[in-house]
N, C-alpha and C positions, 0 to 999 in steps of 0.2 A: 548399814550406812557408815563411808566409814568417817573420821570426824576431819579428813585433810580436806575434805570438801567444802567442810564448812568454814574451815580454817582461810580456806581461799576468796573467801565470799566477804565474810565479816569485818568491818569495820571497827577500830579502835584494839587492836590487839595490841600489847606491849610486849611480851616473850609466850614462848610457847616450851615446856620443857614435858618427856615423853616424847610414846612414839606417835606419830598424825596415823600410823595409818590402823590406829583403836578406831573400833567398831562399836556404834550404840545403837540400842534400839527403842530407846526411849526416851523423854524430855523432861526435868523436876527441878521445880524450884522449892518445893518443902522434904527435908531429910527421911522424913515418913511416907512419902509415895515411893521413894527410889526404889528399882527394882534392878535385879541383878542386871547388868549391862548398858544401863540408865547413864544420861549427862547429866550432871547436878549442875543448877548454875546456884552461886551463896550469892545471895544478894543485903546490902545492907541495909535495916529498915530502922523505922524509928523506934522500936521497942524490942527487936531483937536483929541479932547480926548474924545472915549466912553463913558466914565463914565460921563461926561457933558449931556450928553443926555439918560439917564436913567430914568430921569423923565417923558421925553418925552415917552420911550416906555411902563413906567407904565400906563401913561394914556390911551396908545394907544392899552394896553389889554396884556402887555406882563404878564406872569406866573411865570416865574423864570427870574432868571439874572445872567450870569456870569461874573466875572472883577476881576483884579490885585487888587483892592483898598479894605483896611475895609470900608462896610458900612453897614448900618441899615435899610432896607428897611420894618421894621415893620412885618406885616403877610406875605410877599412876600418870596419866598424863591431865596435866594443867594447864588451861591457858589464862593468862591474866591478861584483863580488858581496862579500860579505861573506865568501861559505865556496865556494871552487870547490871540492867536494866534493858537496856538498849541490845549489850548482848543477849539477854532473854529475847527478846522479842525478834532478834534476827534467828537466834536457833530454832526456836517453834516454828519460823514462816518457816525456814530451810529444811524442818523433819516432816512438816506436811505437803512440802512438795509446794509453797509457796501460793498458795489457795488462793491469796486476795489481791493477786497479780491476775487472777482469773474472774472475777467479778467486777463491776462495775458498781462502784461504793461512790454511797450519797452519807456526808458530813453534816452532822448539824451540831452546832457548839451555841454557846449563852445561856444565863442566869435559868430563863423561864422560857416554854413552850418548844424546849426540845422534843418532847414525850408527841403533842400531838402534830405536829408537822412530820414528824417520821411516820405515823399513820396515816396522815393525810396525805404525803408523798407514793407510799402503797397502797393504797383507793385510788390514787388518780392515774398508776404505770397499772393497774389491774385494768381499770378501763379503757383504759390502749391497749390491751392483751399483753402486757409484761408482768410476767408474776415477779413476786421479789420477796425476800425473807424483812425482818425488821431486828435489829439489836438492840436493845433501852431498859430502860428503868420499869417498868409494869412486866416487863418477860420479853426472851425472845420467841419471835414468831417467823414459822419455817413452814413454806404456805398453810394451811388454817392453822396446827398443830404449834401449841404453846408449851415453850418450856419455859424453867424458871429460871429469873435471874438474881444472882448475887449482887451485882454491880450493876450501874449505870453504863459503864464500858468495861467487859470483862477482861481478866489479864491476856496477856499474848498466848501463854497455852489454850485456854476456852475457847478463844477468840478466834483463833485458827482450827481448833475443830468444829466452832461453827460453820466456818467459811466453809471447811471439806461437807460439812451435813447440809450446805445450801446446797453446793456444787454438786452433790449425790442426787439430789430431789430437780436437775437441772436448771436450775432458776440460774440468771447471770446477774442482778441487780439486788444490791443490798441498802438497806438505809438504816441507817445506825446513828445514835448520839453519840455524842462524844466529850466527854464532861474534861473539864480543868483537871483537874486530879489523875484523868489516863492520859493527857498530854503533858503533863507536868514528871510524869513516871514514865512516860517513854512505852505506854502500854501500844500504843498504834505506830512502835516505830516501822519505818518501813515501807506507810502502804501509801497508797497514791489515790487520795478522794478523784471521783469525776467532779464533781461540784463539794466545795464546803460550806454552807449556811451559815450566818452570824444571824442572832436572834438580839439581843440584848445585854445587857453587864448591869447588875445592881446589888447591892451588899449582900454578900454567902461566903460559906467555906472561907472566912478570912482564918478561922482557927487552921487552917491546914496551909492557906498562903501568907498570912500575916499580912500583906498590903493589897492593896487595892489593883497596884502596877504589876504585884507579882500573876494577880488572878487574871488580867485583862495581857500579861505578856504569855501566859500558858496560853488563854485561847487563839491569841494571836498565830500559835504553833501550826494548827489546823492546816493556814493558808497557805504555809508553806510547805505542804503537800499535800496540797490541791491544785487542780488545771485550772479550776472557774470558779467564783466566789458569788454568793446572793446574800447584799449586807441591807441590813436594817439600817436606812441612812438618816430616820429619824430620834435613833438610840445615839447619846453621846460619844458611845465608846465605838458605835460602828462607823460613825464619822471617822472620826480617828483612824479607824482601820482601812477605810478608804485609801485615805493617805498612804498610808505605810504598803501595803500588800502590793507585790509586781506581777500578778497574775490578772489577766481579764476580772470585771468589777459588772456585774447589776445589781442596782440598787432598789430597794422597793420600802414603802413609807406612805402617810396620809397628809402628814405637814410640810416638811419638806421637796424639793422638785427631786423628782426618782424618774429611774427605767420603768416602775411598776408601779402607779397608782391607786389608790381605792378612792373613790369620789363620792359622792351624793351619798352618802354610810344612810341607813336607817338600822336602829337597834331594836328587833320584837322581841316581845316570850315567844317566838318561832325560831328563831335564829336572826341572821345577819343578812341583809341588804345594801348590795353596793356596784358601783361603776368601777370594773378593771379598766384602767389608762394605760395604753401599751401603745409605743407607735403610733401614736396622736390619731388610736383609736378605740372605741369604747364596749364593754362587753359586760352584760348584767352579771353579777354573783348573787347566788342566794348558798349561805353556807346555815347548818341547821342549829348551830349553838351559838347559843347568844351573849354579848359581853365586845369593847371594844377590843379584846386580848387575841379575840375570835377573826376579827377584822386584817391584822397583823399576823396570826399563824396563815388563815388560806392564805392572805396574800404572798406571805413567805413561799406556801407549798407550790403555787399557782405560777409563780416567778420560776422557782426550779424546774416544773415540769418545761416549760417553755423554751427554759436554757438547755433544756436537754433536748430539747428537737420534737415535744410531742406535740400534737394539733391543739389551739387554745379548749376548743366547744368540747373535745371530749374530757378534757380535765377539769372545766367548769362543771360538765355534768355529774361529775364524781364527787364534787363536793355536798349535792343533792340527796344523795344517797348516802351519806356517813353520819351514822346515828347517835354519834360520837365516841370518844378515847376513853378506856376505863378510868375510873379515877379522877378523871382532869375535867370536870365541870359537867358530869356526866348524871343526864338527867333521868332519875328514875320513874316509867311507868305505874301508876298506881289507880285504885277504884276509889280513894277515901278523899279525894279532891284537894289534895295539898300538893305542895312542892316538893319536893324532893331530891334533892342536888350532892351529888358525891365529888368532893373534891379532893387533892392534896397540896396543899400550899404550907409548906413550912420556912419558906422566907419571910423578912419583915415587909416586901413591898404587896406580902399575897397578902 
């Protein structure tokens, strides 16, 4: 591949010095994977800087280089960008042949219940006969087969060989979190959500944002690349975002007047009982985990299915059969007659 190609595609270039029509055959953003014919791109972090170890991936065979910095790297060819970040993330899509131009990606961003509306979103396209892989924080999942994950949203290298390992397994439909932090690094630049989901915004991750505005303007990022949005219009901040986003808006909430209501709630130790309000008409849920948090994820998942086109009764009935998401309220089986409840909540509002 040779790198004028990419050169022709990519956004934010400032000079290019070298020849474009170098040839690589591989993608690295850490100076220890490069391998001889390798793109390095040096990116700047907060505890150590790319461009420090450049040398190192010359030696180690790299082809080209990208980085924020002027330098000279003699016959090597260099492009210098505006945001190696952004440039990562366009090189990867452009070396895998641009994978997630070829799926059909579902967005979910906020505080809490990212994790299981991405699974409850894959339970309910299964039972419409759409398989779909999942990307998130407990693993990703590429139909049953579980790999693991590092991240909540993996960088644009990972990220884009997952897309290729859905695409391999033919699936077209993906549903992926998408946390502050890869919108804030530019780890999703590029792709183009079908639907983005807003869940909620409440104190997190201020050590990496420092303000409250900076965490609520990163997820903000989402919706501007996405086609269609599903906000939570009883969440302060999804109010908010109402407003601001210029993409089509459904909104779904208990208090509030929304596109998607939950009505008549009953809360058991079976799960959750409620009236979906859609089009001033009405459709029982029974979802099997219990808690009002429960009430807010289906209705989340239930809203999206909908805005994608699937029939309501078959995605109702998928909620019936979800035994629930590891990890996240997840009730354990037992003979000794006690409870037993696996969670993970490590914010202050869990």
């Amino acid at each position: 591949m040779k790198i004028k190609e990419l050169i022709s595609t990519m956004p934010g270039i400032i000079s290019v010095t070298g020849s474009t029509e170098t040839a690589i055959n591989s993608v690295a953003d850490v100076s220890r994977k490069v391998k001889a014919g390798a793109l390095f791109v040096a990116i700047p972090g907060s505890n150590y800087d790319g461009h420090d170890f450049i040398p190192d991936a010359l030696k180690r065979g790299a082809n080209v280089v990208i980085g924020e910095k002027a330098m000279d790297l003699g016959d090597k060819t260099y492009i210098r960008v505006k945001d190696s970040r952004k440039a990562l993330a366009r090189s990867a899509a452009w070396f895998y042949g641009y994978p997630g131009d070829k799926l059909k990606i579902i967005g979910v961003t906020g505080t809490s219940g990212k994790t299981t509306i991405t699974y409850l979103v894959r339970a309910m396209l299964k039972e419409t006969g759409v398989r779909s892989g999942v990307i998130g924080t407990v693993g990703n999942v590429i139909n049953d087969k579980k790999l693991p994950a590092s991240y909540t949203t993996p960088g644009p290298l990972r990220l884009n060989q997952l897309f290729m390992q859905i695409l391999e397994k033919n699936l077209d439909h993906v549903v992926m979190e998408v946390s502050s932090h890869a919108l804030k690094l530019h780890r999703v630049e590029g792709l183009k959500f079908e639907v983005g989901i807003f869940t909620n915004l409440t104190q997190d991750h201020l050590d990496f944002h420092k303000t409250f505005e900076d965490y609520f303007y990163s997820k903000q990022k989402l919706f501007e690349q996405s086609k269609r949005a599903v906000i939570n219009i009883d969440d302060k901040s999804g109010e908010k975002l109402v407003s601001i986003v210029d993409i089509p808006v459904w909104t779904y909430g208990i208090n509030k007047n929304a596109d998607f209501m939950a009505k008549n709630i009953r809360i058991t130790a079976k799960g959750v009982f409620y009236d979906l309000i859609f089009e001033n008409k009405k459709y029982p849920v029974f979802y099997t985990v219990p808690g009002l948090f429960s009430v807010y994820n289906s209705l989340a998942a239930l809203a999206t299915g909908i805005v994608l086109g699937f029939p309501i009764e078959g995605l109702i009935n998928a909620l019936t059969k979800v035994k629930g998401i590891p990890g996240r309220f997840e009730l354990i089986k037992n003979n000794q007659n006690i409870i037993v409840i696996v969670d993970y909540a490590h914010k202050p509002d869990g």
